[in-house]
C-alpha positions in Angstrom: -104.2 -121.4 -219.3 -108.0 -121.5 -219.4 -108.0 -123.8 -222.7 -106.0 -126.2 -221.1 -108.0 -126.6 -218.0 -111.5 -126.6 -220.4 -109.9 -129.6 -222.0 -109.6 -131.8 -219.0 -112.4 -134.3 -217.8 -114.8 -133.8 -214.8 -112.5 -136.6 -213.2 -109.0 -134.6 -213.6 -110.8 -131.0 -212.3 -112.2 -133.0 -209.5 -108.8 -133.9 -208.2 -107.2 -130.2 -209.4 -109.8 -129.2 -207.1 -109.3 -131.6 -204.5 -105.9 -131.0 -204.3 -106.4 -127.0 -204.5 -108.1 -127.5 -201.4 -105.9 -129.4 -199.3 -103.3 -126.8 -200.0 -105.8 -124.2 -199.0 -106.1 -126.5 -195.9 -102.1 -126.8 -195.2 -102.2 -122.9 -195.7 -104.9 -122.1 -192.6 -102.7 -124.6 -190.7 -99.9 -122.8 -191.6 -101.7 -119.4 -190.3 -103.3 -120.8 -187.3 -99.7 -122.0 -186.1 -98.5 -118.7 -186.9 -97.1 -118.4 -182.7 -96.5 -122.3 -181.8 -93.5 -122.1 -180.8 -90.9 -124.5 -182.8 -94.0 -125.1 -185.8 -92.4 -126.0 -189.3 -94.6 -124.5 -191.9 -95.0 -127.0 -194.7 -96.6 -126.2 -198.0 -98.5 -128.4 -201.0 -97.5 -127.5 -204.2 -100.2 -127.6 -206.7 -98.0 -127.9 -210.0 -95.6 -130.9 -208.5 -99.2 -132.9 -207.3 -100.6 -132.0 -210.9 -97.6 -133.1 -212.6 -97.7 -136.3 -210.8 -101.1 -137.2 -211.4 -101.0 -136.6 -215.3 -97.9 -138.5 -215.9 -99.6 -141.3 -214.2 -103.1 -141.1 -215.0 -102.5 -142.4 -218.3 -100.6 -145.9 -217.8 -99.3 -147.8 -221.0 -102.0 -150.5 -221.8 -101.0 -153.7 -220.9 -101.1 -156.9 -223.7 -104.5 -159.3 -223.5 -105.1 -162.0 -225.0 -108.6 -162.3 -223.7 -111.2 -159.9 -223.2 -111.2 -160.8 -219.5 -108.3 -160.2 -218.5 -107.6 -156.8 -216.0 -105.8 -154.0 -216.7 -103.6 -152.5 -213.5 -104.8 -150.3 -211.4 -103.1 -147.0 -209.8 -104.7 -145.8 -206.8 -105.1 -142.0 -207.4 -102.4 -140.2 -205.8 -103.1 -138.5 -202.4 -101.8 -135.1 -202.3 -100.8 -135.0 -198.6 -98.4 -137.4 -199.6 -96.4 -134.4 -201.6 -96.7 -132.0 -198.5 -93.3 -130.9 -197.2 -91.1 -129.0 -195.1 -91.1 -124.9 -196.5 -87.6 -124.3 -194.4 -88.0 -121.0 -194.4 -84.9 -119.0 -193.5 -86.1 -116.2 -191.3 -86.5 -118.3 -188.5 -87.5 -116.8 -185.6 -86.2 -117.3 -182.1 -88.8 -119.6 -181.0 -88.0 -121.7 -183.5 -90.9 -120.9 -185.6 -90.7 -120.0 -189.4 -94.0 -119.1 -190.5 -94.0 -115.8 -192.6 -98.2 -114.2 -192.6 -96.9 -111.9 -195.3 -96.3 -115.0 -197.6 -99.0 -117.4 -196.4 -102.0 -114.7 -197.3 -100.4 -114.0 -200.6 -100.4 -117.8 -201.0 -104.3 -118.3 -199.8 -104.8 -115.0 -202.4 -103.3 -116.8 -205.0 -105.1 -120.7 -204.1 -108.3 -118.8 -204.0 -108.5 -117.2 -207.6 -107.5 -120.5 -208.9 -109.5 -122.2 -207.1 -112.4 -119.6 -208.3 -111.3 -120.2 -211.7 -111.4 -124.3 -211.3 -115.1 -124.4 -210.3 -116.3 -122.0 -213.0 -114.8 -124.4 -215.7 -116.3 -127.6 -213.7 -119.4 -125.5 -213.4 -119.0 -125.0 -217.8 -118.3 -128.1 -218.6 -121.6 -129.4 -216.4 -123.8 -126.9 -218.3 -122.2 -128.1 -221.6 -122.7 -131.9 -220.7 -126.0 -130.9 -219.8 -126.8 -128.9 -223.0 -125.6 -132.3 -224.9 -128.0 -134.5 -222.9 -131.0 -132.4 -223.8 -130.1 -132.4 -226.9 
């Protein structure tokens, strides 16, 4: 998993980490609602977002016949847009369905990969910077 992510540009790990964080985000909200009564938990999921933005980060070229001309452009996607409903099943009486147990092992697991995202932005920096010096 490591050599794909040290294959990506700054650009793509900006937004992986961008979007790491807003889950982390939806997570604490998740946590802090934990005894609202009648609170929805929702969740980001990183893989869908990620999916999403590579199959549209790379649009087919459109035809010129002049150097002039524009190519489209696609607003980067905005991960809140994929946040949704979790519907958990063990509702509670209240009408609240957030489950601690599973929101901390989420935040566990969003933190080592958010961990892992900044030490390969933090690589590929030193190796861009190794090739300017050069």
């Amino acid at each position: 998993m490591i050599g794909y992510f040290d294959r990506l540009r700054v650009n793509d790990l900006n937004y992986a980490l961008n979007t790491l964080s807003e889950k982390t985000n939806q997570i604490a909200r998740n946590i802090a609602n934990a005894n609202t009564p009648k609170y929805r938990s929702k969740k980001l999921e990183f893989d869908t977002v990620m999916r999403k933005y590579f199959s549209s980060a790379n649009p087919v070229k459109l035809y010129t016949t002049d150097e002039k001309h524009l190519q489209p452009y696609s607003a980067p996607l905005n991960p809140i847009d994929f946040l949704k409903l979790q519907n958990n099943p063990s509702t509670r009486t209240d009408g609240n369905d957030v489950n601690i147990e599973y929101e901390t092992s989420e935040l566990a697991a969003s933190s080592v990969m958010y961990d892992m995202l900044t030490t390969i932005t933090g690589n590929k920096f030193a190796a861009l910077k190794e090739i300017i010096q050069r």
